[in-house]
C-alpha positions in Angstrom: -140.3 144.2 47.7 -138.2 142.1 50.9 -138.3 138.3 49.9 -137.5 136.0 52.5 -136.6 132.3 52.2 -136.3 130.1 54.9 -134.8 127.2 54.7 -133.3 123.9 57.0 -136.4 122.2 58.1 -137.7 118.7 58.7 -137.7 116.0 61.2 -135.8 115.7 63.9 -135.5 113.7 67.1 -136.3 115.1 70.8 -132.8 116.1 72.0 -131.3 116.9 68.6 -130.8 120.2 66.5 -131.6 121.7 63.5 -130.4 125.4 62.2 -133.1 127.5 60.3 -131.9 130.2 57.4 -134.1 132.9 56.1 -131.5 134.3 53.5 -133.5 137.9 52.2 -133.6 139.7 48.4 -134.4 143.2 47.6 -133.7 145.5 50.6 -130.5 146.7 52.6 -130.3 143.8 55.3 -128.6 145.9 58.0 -131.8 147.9 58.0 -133.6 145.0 58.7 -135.3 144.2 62.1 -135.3 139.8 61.6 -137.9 138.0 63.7 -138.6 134.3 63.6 -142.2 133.0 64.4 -144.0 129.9 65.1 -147.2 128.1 64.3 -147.9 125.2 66.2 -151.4 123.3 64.8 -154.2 124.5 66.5 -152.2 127.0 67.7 -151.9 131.1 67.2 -148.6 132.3 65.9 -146.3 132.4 68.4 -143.1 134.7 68.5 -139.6 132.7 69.4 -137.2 135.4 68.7 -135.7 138.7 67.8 -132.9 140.2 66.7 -132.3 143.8 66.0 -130.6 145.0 62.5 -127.3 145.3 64.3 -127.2 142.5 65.7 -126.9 143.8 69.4 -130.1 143.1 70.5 -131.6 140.0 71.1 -134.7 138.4 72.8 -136.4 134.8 73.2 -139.6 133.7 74.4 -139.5 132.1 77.5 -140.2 128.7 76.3 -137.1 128.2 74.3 -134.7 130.6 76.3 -131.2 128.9 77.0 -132.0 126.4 73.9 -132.5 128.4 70.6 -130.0 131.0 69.5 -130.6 133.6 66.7 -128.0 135.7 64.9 -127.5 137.2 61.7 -124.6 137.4 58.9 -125.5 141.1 57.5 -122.9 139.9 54.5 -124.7 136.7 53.4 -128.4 139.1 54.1 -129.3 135.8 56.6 -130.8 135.2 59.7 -130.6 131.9 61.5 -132.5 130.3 64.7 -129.8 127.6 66.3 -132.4 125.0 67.6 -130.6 122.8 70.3 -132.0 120.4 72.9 -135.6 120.1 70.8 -138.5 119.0 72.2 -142.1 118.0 70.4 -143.4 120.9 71.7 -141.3 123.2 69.6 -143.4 121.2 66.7 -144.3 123.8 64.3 -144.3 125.7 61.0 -141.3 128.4 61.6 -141.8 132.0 59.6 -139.1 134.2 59.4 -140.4 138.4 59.4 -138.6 141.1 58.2 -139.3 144.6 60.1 -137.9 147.4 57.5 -138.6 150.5 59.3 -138.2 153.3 57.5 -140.9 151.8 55.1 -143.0 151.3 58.0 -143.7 148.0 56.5 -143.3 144.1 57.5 -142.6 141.0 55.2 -143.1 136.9 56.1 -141.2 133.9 54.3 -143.7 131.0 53.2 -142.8 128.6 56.5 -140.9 125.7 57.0 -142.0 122.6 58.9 -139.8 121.4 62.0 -140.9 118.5 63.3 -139.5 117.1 66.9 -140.2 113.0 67.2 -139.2 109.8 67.7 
C-alpha cells in the first residue's frame, strides 16, 4: 500500500512562497508517476502539476505556469511543488497522487491547506 504525506502548508501572503512535500512509504518511488492536485472551496479538483517517475517530464496547468515548479528527489521518495509569486486564487487544499503503473492503481495524501492572504 503507497502512503503519501504532504507536508509545508499554511498561510501565506500574496507575493510570497511556500514549498509543498509529499514524502511516500511502501512502493519503489522511481516507479512512481507524482501528481499534485488542488481543491479550491466550491470548486472541483483541479490538477496543477505532473511529473513523470524519471523526472524528465514535466507539465503545469496553465494558471500557475512560470510560478510553481515541481521536482522530485527519488532518494529521499519526495515530491515537491515550489510555489512562488502566490496569489489568493491558488487558495486551496493541495493533494499529492501517486500513479504506480504496473499495479494499474492510484493513491492520494490526506491534503494540506495553502492559504494566500493578507
Amino acid at each position: 500500500q503507497v502512503q503519501l504525506v504532504e507536508s509545508g502548508g499554511g498561510l501565506v501572503q500574496p507575493g510570497g512562497s511556500l514549498r509543498l512535500s509529499c514524502a511516500t512509504s511502501g512502493f519503489a518511488f522511481n516507479l512512481l508517476t507524482m501528481l499534485w492536485y488542488r481543491q479550491a472551496p466550491g470548486k472541483e479538483r483541479e490538477l496543477v502539476a505532473y511529473i513523470s517517475s524519471d523526472g524528465g517530464n514535466t507539465n503545469y496547468a496553465d494558471s500557475v505556469k512560470g510560478r510553481f515548479t515541481i521536482s522530485r528527489d527519488n532518494a529521499k521518495n519526495t515530491v515537491y511543488l515550489q510555489m512562488n509569486s502566490l496569489k489568493p486564487e491558488d487558495t486551496a487544499v493541495y493533494y499529492c497522487k501517486a500513479l504506480a503503473e504496473v499495479l494499474n492503481s492510484s493513491y492520494w495524501g490526506q491534503g494540506i491547506q495553502v492559504t494566500v492572504s493578507s
